[in-house]
C-alpha positions in Angstrom: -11.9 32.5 -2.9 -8.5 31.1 -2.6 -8.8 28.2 -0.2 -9.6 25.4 -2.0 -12.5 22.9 -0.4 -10.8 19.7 -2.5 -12.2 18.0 -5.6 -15.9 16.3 -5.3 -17.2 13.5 -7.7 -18.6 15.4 -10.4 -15.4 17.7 -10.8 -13.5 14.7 -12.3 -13.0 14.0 -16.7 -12.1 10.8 -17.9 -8.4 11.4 -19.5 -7.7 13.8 -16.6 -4.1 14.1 -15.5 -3.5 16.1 -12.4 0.1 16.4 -11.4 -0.1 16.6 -7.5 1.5 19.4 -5.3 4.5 19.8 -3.2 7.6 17.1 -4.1 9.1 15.4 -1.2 12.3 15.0 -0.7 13.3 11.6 1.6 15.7 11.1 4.1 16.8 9.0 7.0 14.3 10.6 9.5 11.0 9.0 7.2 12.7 5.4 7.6 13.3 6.6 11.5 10.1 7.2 11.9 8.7 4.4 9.9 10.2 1.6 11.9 9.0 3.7 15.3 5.2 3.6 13.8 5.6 -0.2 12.7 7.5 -3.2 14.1 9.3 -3.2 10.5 12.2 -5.5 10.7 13.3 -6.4 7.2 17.1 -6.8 7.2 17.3 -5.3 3.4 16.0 -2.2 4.8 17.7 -1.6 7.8 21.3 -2.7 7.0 23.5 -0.8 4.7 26.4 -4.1 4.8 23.3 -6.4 4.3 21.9 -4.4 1.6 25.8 -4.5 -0.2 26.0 -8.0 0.4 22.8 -8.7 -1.8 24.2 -6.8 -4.7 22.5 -3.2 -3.6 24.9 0.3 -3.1 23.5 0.7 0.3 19.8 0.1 2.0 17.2 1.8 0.3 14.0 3.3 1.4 11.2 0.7 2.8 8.9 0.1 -0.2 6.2 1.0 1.7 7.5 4.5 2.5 7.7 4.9 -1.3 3.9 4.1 -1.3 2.9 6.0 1.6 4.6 9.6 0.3 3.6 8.8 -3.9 -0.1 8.4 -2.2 0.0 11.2 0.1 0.6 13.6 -2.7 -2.5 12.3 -4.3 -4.9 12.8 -1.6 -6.0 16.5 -1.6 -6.5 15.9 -5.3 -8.2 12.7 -5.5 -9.4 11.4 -2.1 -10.0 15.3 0.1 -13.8 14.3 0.2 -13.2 10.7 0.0 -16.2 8.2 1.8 -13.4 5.3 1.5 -10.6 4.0 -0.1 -11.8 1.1 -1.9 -9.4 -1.0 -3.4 -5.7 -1.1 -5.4 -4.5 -3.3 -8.3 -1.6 -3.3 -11.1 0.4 -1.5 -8.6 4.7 -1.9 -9.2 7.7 -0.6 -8.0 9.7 0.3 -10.5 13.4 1.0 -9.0 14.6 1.8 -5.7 14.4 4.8 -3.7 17.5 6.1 -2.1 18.0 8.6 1.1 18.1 11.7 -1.1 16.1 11.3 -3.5 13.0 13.8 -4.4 9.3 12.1 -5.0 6.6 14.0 -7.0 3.2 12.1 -8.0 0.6 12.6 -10.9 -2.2 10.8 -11.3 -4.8 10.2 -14.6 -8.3 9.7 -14.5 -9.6 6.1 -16.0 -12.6 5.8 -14.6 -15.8 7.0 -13.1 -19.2 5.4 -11.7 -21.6 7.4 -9.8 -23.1 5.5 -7.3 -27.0 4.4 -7.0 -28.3 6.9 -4.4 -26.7 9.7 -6.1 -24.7 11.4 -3.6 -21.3 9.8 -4.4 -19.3 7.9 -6.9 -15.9 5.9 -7.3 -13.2 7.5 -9.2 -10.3 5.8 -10.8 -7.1 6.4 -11.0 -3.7 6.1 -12.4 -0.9 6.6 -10.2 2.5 7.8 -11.0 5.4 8.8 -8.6 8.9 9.6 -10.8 12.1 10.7 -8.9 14.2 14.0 -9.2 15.5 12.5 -12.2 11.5 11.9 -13.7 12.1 8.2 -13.5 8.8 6.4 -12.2 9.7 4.5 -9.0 6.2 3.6 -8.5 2.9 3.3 -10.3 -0.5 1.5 -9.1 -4.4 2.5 -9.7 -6.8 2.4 -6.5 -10.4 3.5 -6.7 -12.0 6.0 -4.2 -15.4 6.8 -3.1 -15.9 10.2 -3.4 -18.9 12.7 -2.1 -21.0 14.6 -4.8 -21.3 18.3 -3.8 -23.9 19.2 -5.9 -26.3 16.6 -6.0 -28.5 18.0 -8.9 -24.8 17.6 -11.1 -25.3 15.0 -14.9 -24.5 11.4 -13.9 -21.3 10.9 -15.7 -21.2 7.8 -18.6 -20.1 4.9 -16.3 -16.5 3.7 -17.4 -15.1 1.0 -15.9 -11.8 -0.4 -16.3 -10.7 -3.4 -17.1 -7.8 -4.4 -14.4 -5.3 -7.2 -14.2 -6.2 -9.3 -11.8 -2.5 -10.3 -11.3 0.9 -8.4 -12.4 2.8 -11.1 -14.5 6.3 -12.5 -13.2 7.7 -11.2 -16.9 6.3 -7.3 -15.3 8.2 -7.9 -12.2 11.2 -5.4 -11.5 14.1 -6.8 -9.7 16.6 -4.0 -8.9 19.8 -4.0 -11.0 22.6 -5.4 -8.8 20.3 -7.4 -6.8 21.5 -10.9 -5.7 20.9 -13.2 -3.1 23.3 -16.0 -3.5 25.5 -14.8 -0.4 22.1 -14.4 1.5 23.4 -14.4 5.2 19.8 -16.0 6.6 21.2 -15.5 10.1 21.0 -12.2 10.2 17.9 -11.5 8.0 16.2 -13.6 10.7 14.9 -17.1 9.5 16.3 -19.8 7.7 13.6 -20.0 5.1 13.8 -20.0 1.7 10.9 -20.1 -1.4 11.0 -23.8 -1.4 10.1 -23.7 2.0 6.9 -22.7 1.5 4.1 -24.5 -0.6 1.4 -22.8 -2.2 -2.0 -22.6 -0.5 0.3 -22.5 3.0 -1.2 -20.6 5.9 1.0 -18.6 8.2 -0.2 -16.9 11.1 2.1 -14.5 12.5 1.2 -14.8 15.9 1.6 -11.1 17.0 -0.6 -8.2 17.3 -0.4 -4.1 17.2 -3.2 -2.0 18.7 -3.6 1.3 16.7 -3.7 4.0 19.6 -5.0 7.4 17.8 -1.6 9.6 18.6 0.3 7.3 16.1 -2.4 7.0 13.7 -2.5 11.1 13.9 1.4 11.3 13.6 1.5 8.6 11.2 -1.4 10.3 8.6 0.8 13.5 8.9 4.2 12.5 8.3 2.6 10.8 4.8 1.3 14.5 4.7 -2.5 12.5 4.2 -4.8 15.5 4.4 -8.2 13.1 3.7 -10.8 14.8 6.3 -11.8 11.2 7.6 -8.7 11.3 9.0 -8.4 14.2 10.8 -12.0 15.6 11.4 -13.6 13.8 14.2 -16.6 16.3 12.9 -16.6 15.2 8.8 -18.3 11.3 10.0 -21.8 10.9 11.7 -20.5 8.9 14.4 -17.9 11.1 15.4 -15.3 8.7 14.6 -11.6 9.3 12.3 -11.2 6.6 10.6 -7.7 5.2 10.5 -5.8 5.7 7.2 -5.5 2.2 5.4 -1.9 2.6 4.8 -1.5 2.5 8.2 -3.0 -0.9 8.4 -1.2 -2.6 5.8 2.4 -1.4 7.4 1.2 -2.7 10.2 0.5 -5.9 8.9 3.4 -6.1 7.0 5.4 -5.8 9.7 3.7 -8.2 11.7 3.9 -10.6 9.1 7.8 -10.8 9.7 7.1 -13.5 12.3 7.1 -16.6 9.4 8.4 -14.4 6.4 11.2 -12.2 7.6 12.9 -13.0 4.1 9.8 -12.2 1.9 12.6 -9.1 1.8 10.6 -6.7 -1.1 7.4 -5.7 -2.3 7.8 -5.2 -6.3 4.5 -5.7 -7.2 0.7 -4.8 -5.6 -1.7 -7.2 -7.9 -4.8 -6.4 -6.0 -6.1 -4.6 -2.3 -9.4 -4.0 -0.3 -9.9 -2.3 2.9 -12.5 -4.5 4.0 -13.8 -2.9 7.2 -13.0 0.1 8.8 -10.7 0.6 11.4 -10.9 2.8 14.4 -8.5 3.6 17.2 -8.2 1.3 20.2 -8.2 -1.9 17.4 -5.8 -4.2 17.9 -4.5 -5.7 13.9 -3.6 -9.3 14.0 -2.3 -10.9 10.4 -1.7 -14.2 8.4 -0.8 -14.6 5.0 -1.4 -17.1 2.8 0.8 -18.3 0.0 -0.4 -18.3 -3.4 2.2 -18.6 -6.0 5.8 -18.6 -6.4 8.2 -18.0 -9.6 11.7 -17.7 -10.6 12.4 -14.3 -11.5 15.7 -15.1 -13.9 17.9 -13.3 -11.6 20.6 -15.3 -9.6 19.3 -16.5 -6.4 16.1 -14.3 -6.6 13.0 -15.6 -6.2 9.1 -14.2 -6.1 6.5 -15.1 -4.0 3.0 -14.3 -3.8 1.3 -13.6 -0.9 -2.2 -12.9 0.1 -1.7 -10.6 3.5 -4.8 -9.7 5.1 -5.1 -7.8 8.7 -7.8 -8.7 11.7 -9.4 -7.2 14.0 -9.6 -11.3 15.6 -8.1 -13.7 16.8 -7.6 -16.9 13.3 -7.7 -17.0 9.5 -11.7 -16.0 8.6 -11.4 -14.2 5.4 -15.0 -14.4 4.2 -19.0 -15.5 5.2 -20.8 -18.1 3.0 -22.3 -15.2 1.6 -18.8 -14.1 0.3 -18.8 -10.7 2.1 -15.7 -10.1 4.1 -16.3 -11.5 7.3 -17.0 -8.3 9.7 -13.3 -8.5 11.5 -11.4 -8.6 8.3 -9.9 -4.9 8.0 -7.3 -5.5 4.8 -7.1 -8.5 2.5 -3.9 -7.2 0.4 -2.5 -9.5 -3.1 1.1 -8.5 -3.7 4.5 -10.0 -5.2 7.8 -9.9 -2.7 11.4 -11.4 -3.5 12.9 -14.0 -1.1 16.1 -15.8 -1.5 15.6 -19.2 -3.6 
């Protein structure tokens, strides 16, 4: 048999590394077709002369395309016969990703509980995208829930990891060169800088993006994401693809422009859950809220933490008195950006 029907929960070993198929090399059509999927406006990302001016050779690759193609990689390895994505932490991107340059992934095994009724179990992993060069540009863990395919397979010894709940301000990589002291705010957009905001601050970005299923499709195939919820309107019982969680947080992200157009780069992912599902024909809505900000010991460079989360409604619910995730709550993501000081 040489087609392969993708990995099921009891084919993973603790300690596992699987280096992931098929490097990708990026160019300026993946940044093209990223700002046509997403109203992505960031200024460091689509200038080269305002990228130069903050210290940069030219613009580099959105972080999130770094993320998208390192995570695609991983998919018919780790998530194939995935039930859900479930959640990210101790994610970091490490240095910047040029036009040009060649991404390859591989990803370690840390982790692995088989669920209650038996048929499934999350998997943890460690994720690792390096360059040509085998420099890691990005690393993060998620945690997927995966199908068992032969239900009469041992339960594994649970082993759980222990996760940061936040990547520290000292882990934070600012790329060499980097400088906004000659910040033009002008043209990036807004005049606000990190003391502009307070923490505990609530910013609703006012816009909203419904996800129509043609770019969802296109979008799940340019990050080559071959995860049959996706694509197989067959593979769930109610007939439904489910729309690939990536594809929700860019979308937010670029909503959440509207209030923090300079929140310029992501450098850190301290923690993620895709909430609720989300099907074609939603429409995402966002607000952030501010929870901490730091100097970052580089000239004019300043972090700020943001909690991001995308809506399927209108205002800022997050969660019930139960403490579930209220039902309309699609992504509630933690992450570290830099923003002028």
């Amino acid at each position: 048999m040489k087609t392969n029907p993708g990995r099921f929960f009891e084919d993973y070993r603790i300690g596992e590394v699987i280096r992931h198929a098929v490097p990708r090399t990026l160019s300026g059509g993946e940044r093209a077709l990223y700002h046509a999927l997403y109203p992505a406006r960031g200024a460091l990302y689509s200038s080269d002369d305002f990228a130069r001016a903050c210290g940069l050779a030219a613009s580099p690759m959105d972080d999130l395309i770094v993320f998208h193609t390192v995570f695609g990689k991983t998919v018919p390895d780790i998530s194939l016969n995935a039930v859900a994505n479930l959640g990210y932490a101790e994610g970091r991107f490490l240095a910047p990703v040029w036009p040009g340059d060649t991404l390859s992934s591989s990803s370690e095994v840390i982790g692995l509980k088989q669920n209650s009724n038996g048929k499934s179990g999350v998997v943890y992993v460690r994720t690792t995208g390096r360059n040509q060069r085998g420099e890691a540009v990005l690393e993060y863990v998620r945690w997927v829930m995966v199908r068992k395919n032969r239900l009469e397979a041992p339960e594994p010894e649970a082993v759980v990891p222990e996760l940061a709940r936040v990547v520290p301000v000292s882990d934070l990589v600012v790329p060499a060169g980097l400088t906004f002291e000659g910040y033009d705010f002008e043209a990036a957009g807004e005049p606000y800088r990190l003391g502009d905001y307070a923490v505990g601050e609530v910013i609703e970005h006012v816009d909203g993006v419904t996800v129509e299923e043609a770019e969802h499709m296109l979008a799940t195939r340019l990050w080559q994401n071959t995860a049959k919820v996706h694509f197989d309107a067959t593979f769930r019982p109610d007939g439904q693809r489910l729309i690939y969680g990536g594809h929700v947080i860019s979308l937010a992200r670029a909503l959440s422009f509207n209030g923090l157009a300079n929140a310029q780069m992501i450098v850190a992912i301290n923690g993620g859950a895709h909430a609720n599902p989300c099907f074609s024909g939603t429409t995402v809505r966002a607000w952030s809220e501010v929870l901490d900000k730091a100097e970052t010991g580089v000239p004019g460079v300043g972090a700020i933490r943001l909690r991001l989360v995308a809506s399927s409604g209108p205002g800022t619910a997050l969660k019930g008195p139960d403490g579930k995730y209220a039902p309309e709550v699609l992504l509630d993501l933690d992450y570290w950006a830099l923003m002028p000081v």
